[in-house]
Backbone as a ProteinNet text record, in pm:
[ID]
protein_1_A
[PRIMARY]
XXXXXXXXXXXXXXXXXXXXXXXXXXXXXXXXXXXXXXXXXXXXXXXXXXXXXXXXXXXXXXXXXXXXX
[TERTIARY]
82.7	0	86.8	178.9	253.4	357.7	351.4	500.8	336.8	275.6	163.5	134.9	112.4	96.7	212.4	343	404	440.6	457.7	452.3	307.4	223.7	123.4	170.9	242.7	266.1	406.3	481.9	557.6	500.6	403.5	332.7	274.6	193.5	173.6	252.9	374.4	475.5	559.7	528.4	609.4	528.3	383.8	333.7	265.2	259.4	269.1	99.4	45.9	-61	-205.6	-279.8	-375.6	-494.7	-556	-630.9	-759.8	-906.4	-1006.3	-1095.1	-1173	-1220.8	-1392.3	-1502.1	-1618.8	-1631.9	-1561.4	-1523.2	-1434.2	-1380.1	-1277.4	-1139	-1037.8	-892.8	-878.1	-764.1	-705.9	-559.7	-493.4	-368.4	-275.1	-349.3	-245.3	-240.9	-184.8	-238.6	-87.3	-149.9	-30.3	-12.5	135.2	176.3	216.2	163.2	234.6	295.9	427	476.9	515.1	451.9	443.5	512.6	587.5	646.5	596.8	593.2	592.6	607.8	641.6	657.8	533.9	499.1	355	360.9	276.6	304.6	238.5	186.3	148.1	166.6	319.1	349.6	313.8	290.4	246.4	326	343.2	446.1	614.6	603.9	758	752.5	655.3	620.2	608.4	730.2	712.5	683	713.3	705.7	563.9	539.8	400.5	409.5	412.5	432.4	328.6	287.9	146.9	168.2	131.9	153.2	20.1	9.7	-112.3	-127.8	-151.9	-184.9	-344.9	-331	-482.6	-523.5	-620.6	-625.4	-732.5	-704.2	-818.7	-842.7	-968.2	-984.8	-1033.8	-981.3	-1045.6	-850	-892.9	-793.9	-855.1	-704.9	-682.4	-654.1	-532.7	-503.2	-416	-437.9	-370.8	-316.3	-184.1	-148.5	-105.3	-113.3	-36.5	13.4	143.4	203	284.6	320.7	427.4	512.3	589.6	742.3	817.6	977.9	1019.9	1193.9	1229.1	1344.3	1460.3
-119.9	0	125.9	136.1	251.6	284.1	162	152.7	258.1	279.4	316.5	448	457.9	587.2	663.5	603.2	711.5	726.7	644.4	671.5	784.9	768.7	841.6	999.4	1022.1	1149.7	1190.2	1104.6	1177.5	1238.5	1100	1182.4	1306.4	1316.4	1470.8	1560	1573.9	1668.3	1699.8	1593	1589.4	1609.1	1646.2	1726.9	1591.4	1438	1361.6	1267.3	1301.3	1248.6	1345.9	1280.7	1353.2	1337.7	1460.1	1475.3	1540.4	1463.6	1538.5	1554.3	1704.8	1741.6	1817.4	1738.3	1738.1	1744.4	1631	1557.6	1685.4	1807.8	1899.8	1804	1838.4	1793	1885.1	1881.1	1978.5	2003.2	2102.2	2064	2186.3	2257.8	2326.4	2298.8	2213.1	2215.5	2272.2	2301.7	2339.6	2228.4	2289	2132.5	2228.2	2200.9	2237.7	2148.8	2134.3	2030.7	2110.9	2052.3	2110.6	2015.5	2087	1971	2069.2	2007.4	2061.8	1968	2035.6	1953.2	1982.1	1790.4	1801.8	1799	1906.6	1943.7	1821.8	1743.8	1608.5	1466.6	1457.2	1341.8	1212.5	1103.2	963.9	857.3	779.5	677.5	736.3	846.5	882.1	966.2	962.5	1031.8	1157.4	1258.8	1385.8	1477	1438.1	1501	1482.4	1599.6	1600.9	1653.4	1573.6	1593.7	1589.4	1682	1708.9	1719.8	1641.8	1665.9	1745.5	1854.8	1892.5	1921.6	1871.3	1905.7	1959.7	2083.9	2127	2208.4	2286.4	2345.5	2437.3	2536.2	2655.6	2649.9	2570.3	2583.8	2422.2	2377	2167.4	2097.6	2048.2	1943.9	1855.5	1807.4	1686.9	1576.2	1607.4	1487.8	1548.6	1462.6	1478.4	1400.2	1420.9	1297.1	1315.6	1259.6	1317.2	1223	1209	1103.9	1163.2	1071.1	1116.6	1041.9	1111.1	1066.9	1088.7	1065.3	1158.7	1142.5	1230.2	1288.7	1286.2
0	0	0	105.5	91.2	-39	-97.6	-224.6	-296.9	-347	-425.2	-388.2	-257.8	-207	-264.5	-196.7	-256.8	-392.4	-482.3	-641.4	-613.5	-631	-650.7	-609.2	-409.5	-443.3	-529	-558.7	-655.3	-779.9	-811.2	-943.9	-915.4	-815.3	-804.7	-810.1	-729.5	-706.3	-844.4	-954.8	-1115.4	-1190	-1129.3	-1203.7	-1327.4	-1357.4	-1414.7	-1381	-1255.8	-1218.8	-1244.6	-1279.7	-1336.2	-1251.1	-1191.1	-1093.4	-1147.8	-1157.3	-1193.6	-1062.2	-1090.4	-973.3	-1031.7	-991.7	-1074.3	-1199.9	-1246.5	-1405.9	-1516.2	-1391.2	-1492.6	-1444	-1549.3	-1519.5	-1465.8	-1353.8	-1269.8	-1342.4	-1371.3	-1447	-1351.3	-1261.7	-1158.7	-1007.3	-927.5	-781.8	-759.4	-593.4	-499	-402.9	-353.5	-275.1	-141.2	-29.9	100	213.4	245.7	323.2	455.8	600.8	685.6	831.9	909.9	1079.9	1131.7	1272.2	1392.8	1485.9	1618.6	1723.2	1792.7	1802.6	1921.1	2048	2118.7	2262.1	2298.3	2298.2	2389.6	2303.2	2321.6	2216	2270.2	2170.5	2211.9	2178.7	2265.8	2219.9	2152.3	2210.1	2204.7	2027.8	2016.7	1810	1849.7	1884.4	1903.6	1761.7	1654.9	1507.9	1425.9	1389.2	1304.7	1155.7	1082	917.1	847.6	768.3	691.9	561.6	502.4	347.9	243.8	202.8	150.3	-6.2	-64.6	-236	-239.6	-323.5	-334.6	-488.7	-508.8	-600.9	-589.1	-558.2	-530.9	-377.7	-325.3	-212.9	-179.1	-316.6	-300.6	-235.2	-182.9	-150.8	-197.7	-286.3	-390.8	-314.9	-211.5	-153.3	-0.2	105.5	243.9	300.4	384.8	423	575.9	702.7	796.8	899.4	911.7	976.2	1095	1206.8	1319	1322.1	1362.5	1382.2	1496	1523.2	1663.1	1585	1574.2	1577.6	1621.8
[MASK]
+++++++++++++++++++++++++++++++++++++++++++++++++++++++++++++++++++++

């Protein structure tokens, strides 16, 4: 599952994956990659990573995982 996920966001980020959004093609999104440290960490996963692709005001796709550093 994850080998897929991430091909998929590379294709986004290369601009190579094709995203339709109420049967228009989308052919411009934005990509925002975001950390922070969480003030009440769990299991020792102090890191918060957000992955955001969107286009206008639609999010295409989200992703958000923890980590610790």
């Amino acid at each position: 599952m994850y080998d897929y996920q991430g091909l998929f966001e590379g294709a986004l980020f290369n601009r190579s994956a094709v995203v339709e959004i109420g049967k228009k093609v989308i052919e411009k999104t934005t990509g925002k990659y975001m950390v922070g440290k969480d003030p009440e960490p769990m299991h020792g996963l102090d890191y918060v990573h957000k992955l955001s692709i969107s286009h206008k005001n639609d999010v295409v796709f989200e992703k958000c995982c923890n980590d610790s550093n």
